[in-house]
GUDREN-560323 format. One line per field, with one value per atom (N, C-alpha, C, O): x, y, z; atom name; residue number from 1. Coordinates in pm, 1 decimal, decimal comma. Layout:
c1: c(X / ...);
c2: c(Y / ...);
c3: c(Z / ...);
atom: c(CA / ...);
nr: c(NUM / ...);
This chain:
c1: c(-2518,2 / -2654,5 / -2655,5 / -2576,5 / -2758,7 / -2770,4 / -2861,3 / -2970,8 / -2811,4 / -2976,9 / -2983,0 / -2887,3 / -3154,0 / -3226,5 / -3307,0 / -3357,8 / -3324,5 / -3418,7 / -3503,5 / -3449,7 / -3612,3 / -3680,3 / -3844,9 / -3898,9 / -3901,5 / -3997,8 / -4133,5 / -4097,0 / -4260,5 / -4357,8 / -4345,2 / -4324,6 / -4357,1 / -4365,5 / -4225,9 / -4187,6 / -4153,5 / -3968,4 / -3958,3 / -3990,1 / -3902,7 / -3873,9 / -3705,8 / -3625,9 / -3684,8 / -3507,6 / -3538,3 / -3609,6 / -3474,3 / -3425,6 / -3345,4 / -3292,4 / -3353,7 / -3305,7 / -3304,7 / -3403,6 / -3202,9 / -3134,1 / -3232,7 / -3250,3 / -3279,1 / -3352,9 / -3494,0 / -3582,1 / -3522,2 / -3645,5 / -3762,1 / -3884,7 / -3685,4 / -3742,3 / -3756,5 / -3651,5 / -3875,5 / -3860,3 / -4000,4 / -4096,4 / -3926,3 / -3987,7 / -3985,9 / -3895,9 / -4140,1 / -4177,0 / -4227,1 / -4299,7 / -4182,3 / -4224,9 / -4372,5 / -4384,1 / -4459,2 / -4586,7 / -4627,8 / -4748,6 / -4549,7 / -4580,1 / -4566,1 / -4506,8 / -4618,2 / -4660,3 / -4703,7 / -4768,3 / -4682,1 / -4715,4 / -4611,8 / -4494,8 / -4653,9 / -4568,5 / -4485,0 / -4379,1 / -4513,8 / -4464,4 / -4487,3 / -4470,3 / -4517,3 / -4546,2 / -4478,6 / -4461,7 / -4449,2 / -4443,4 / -4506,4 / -4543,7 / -4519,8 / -4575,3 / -4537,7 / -4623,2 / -4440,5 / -4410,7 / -4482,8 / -4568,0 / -4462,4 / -4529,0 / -4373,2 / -4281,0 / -4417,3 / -4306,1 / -4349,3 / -4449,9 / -4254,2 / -4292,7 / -4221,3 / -4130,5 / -4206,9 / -4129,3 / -4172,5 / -4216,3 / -4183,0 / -4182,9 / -4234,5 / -4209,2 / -4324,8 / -4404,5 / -4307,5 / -4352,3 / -4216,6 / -4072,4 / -4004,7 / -3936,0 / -4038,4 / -3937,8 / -4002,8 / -4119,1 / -3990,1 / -4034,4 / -4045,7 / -3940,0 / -4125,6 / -4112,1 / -4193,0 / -4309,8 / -4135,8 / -4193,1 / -4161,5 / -4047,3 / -4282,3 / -4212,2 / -4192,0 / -4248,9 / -4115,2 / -4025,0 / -4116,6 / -4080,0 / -4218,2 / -4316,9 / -4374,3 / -4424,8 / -4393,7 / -4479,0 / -4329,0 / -4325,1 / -4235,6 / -4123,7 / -4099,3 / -4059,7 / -4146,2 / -4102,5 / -4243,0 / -4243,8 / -4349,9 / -4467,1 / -4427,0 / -4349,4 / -4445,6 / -4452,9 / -4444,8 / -4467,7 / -4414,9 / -4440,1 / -4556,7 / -4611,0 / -4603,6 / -4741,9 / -4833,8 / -4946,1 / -4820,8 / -4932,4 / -4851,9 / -4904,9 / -4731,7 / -4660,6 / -4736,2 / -4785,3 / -4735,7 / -4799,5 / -4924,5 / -4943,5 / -5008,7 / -5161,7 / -5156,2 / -5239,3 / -5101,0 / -5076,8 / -5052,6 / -5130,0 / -4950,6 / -4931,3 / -5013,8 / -4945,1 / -5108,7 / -5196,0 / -5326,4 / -5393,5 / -5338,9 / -5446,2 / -5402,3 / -5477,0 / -5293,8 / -5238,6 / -5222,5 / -5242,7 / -5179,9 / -5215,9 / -5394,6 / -5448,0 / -5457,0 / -5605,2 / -5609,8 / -5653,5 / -5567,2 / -5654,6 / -5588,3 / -5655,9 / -5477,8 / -5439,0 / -5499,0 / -5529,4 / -5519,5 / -5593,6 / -5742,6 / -5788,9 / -5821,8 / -5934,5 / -5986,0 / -6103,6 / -5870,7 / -5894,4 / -5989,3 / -5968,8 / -6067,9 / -6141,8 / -6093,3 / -6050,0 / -6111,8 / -6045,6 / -6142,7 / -6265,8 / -6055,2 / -6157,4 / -6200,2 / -6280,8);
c2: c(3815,2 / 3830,0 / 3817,0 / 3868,7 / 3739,1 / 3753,3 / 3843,0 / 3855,4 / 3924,3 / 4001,6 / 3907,4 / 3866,1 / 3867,6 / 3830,9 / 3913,7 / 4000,8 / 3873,7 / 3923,4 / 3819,0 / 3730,0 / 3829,1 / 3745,4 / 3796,2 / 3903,4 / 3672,8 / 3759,4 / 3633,0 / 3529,8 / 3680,5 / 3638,3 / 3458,8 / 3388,8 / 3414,5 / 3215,7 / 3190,1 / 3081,5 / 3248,9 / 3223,2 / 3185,4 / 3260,5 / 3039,6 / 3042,7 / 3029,7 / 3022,0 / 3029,9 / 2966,7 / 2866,1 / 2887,4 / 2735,0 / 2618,8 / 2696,8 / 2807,9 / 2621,5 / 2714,1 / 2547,9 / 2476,5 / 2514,5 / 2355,6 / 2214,0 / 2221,9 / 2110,5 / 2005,4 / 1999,0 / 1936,4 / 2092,9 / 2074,8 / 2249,5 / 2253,7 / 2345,4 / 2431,7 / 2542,7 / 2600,3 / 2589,9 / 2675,6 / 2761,9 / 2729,5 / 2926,4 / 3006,5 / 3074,6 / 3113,6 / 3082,3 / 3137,4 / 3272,5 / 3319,9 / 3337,4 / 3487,8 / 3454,8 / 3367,0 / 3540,0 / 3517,0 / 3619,2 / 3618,9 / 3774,2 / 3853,0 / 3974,1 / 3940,4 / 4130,5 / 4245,3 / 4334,1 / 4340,1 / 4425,6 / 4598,7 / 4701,0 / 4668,1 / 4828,2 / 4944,4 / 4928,0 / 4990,6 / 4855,0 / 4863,9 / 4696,2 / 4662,2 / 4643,3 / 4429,5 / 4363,5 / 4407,7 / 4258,7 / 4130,1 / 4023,5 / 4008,5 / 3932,2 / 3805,5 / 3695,9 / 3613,8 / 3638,9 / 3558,8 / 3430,7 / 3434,7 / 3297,2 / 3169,0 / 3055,1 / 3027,8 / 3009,8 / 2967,5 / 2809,5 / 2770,6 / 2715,4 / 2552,3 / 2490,8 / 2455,5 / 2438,0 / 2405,0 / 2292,5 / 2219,8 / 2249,8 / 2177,0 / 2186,7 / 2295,1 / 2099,7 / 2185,5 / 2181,4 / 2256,0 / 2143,3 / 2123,4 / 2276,0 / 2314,5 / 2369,4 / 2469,4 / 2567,4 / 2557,2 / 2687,2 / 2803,5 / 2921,2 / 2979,3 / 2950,2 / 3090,5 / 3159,7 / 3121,4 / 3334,4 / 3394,4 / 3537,5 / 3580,5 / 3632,8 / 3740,3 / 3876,2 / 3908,1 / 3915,5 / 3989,9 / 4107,8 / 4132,5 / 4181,1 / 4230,0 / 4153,7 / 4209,8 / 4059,6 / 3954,0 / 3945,2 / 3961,9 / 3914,2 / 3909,9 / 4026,4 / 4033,6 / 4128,4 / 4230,6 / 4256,5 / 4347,3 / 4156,3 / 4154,3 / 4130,3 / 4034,9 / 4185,5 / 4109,3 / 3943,1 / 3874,4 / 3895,1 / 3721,6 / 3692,6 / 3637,8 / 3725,3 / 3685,8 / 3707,8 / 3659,4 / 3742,9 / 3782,8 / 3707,0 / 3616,0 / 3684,7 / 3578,5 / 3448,8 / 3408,8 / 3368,1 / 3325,8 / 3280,8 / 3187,9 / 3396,0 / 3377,9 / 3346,4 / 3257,2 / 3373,1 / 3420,6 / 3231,3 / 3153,5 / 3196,7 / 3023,0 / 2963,0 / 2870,5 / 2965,1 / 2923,3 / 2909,9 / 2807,8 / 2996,0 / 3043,9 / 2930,8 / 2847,5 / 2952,8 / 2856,7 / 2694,4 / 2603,4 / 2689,4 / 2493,1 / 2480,5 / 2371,9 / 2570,7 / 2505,7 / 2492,5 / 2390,9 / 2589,6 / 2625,9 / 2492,7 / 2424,2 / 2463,6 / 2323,4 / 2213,9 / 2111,9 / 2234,6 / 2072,3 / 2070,4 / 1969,7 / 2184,0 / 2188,8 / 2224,6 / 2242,5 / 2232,9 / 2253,7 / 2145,4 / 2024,1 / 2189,9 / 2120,8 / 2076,6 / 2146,5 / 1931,5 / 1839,7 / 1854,2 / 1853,9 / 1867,6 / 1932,3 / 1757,8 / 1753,1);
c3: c(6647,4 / 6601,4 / 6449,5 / 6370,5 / 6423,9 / 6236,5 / 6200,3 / 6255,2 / 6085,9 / 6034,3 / 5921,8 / 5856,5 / 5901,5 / 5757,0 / 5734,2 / 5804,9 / 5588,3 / 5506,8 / 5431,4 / 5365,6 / 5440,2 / 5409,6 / 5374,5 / 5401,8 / 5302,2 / 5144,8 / 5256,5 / 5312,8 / 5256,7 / 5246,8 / 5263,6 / 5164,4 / 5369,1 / 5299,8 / 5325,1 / 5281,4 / 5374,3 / 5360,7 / 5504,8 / 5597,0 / 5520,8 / 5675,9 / 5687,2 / 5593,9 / 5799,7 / 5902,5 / 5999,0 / 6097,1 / 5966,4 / 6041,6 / 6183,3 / 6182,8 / 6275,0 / 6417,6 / 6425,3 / 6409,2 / 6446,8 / 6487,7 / 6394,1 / 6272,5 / 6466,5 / 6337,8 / 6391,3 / 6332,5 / 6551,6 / 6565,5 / 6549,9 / 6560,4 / 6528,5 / 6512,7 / 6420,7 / 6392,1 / 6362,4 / 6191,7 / 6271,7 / 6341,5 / 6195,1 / 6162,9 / 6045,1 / 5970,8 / 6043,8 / 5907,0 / 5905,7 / 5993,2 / 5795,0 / 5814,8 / 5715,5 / 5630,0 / 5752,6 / 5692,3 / 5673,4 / 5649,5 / 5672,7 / 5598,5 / 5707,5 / 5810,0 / 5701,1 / 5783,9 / 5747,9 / 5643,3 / 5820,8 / 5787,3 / 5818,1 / 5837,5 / 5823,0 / 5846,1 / 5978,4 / 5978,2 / 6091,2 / 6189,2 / 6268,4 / 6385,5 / 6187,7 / 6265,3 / 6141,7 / 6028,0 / 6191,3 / 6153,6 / 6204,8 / 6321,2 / 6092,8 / 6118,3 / 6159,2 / 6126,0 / 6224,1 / 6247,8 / 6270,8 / 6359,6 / 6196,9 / 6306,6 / 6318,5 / 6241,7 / 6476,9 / 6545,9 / 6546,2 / 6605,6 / 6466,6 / 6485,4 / 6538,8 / 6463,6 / 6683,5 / 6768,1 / 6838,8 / 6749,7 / 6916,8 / 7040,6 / 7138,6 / 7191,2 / 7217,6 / 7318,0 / 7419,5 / 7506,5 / 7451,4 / 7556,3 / 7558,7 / 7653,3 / 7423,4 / 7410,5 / 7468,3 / 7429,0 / 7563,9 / 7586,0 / 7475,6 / 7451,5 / 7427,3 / 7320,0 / 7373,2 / 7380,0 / 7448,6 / 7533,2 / 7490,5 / 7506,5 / 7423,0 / 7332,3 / 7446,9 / 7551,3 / 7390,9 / 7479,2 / 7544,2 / 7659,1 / 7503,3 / 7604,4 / 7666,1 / 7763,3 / 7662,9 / 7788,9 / 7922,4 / 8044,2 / 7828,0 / 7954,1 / 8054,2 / 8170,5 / 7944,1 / 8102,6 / 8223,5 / 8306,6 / 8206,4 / 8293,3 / 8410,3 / 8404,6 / 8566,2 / 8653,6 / 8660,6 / 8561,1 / 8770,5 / 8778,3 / 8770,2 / 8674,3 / 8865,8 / 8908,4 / 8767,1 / 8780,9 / 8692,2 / 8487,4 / 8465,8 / 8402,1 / 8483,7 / 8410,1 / 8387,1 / 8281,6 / 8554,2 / 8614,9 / 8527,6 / 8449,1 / 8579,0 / 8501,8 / 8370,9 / 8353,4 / 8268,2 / 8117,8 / 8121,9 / 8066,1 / 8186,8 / 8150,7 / 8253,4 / 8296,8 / 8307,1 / 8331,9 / 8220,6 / 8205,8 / 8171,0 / 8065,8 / 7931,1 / 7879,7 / 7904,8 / 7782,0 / 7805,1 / 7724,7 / 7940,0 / 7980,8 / 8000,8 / 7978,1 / 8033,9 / 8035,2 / 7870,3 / 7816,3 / 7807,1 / 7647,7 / 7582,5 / 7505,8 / 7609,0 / 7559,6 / 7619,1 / 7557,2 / 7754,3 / 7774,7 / 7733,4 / 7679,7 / 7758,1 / 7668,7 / 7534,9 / 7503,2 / 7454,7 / 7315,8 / 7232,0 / 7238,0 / 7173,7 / 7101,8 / 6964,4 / 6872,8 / 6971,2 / 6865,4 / 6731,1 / 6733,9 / 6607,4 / 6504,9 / 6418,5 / 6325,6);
atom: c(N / CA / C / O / N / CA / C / O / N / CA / C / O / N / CA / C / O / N / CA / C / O / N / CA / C / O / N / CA / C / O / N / CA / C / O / N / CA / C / O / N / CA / C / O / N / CA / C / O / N / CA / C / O / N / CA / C / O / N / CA / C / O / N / CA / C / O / N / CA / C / O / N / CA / C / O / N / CA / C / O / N / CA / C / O / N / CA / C / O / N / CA / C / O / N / CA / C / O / N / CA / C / O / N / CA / C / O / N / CA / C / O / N / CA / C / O / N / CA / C / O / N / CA / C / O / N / CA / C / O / N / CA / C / O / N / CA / C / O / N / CA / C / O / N / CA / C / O / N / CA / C / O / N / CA / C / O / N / CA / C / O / N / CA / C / O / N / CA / C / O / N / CA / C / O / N / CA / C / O / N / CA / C / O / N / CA / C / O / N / CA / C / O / N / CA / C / O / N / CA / C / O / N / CA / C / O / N / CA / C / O / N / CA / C / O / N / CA / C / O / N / CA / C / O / N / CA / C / O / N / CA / C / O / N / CA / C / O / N / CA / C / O / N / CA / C / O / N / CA / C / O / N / CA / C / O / N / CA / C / O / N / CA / C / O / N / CA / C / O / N / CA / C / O / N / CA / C / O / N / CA / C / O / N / CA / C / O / N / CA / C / O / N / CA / C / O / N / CA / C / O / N / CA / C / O / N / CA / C / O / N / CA / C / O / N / CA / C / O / N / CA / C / O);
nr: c(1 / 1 / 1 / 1 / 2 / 2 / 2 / 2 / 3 / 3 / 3 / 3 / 4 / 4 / 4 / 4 / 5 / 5 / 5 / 5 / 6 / 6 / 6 / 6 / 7 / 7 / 7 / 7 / 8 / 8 / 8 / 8 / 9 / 9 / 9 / 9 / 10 / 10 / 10 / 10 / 11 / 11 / 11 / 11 / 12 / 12 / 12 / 12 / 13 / 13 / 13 / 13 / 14 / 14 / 14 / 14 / 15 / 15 / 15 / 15 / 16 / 16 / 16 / 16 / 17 / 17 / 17 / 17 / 18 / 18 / 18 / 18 / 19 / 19 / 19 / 19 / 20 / 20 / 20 / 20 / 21 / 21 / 21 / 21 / 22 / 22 / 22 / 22 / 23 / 23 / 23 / 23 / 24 / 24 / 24 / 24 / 25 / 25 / 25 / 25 / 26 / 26 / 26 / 26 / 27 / 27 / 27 / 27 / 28 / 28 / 28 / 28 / 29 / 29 / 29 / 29 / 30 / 30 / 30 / 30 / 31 / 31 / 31 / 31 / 32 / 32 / 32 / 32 / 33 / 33 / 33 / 33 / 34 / 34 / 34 / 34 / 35 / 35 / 35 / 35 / 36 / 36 / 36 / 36 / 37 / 37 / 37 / 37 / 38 / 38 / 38 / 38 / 39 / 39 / 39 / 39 / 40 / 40 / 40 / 40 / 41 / 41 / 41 / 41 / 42 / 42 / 42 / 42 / 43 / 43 / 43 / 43 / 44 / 44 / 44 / 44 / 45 / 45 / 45 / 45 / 46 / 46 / 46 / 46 / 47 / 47 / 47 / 47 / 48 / 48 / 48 / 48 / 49 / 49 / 49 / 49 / 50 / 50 / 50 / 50 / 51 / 51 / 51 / 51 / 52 / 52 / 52 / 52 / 53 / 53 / 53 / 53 / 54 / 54 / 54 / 54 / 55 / 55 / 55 / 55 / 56 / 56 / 56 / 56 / 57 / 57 / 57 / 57 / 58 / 58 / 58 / 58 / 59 / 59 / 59 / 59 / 60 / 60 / 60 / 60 / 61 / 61 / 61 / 61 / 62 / 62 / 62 / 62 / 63 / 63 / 63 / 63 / 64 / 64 / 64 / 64 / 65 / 65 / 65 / 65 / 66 / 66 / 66 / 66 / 67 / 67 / 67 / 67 / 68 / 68 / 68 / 68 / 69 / 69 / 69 / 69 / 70 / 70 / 70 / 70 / 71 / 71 / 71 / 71 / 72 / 72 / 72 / 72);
């Protein structure tokens, strides 16, 4: 496991197709944003311990919101 430290705007390369950036927090969150691939799964670790079936629903909810997202 690596620990970082990292300031506001500071990201990590994770191989040549994926970077996260810390974007800041509070007393008890972080900010994370994740730039990846739509091929890659990123699934945060309280959603993982949901039942299947919310699983299920939860990526159901995210393929409609992508196929009907409105183009700006």
């Amino acid at each position: 496991m690596l620990k970082l430290t990292l300031k506001p705007g500071e990201y990590i390369d994770i191989g040549d197709n994926i970077k996260v950036i810390f974007s800041g927090g509070s007393a008890n969150n972080i900010h994370l944003l994740v730039d990846a691939p739509r091929e890659v799964n990123i699934v945060r670790s309280s959603v993982k311990k949901q039942p299947v079936k919310k699983l299920m629903n939860i990526r159901k909810k995210r393929e409609y919101r992508r196929k009907h997202k409105k183009k700006l």
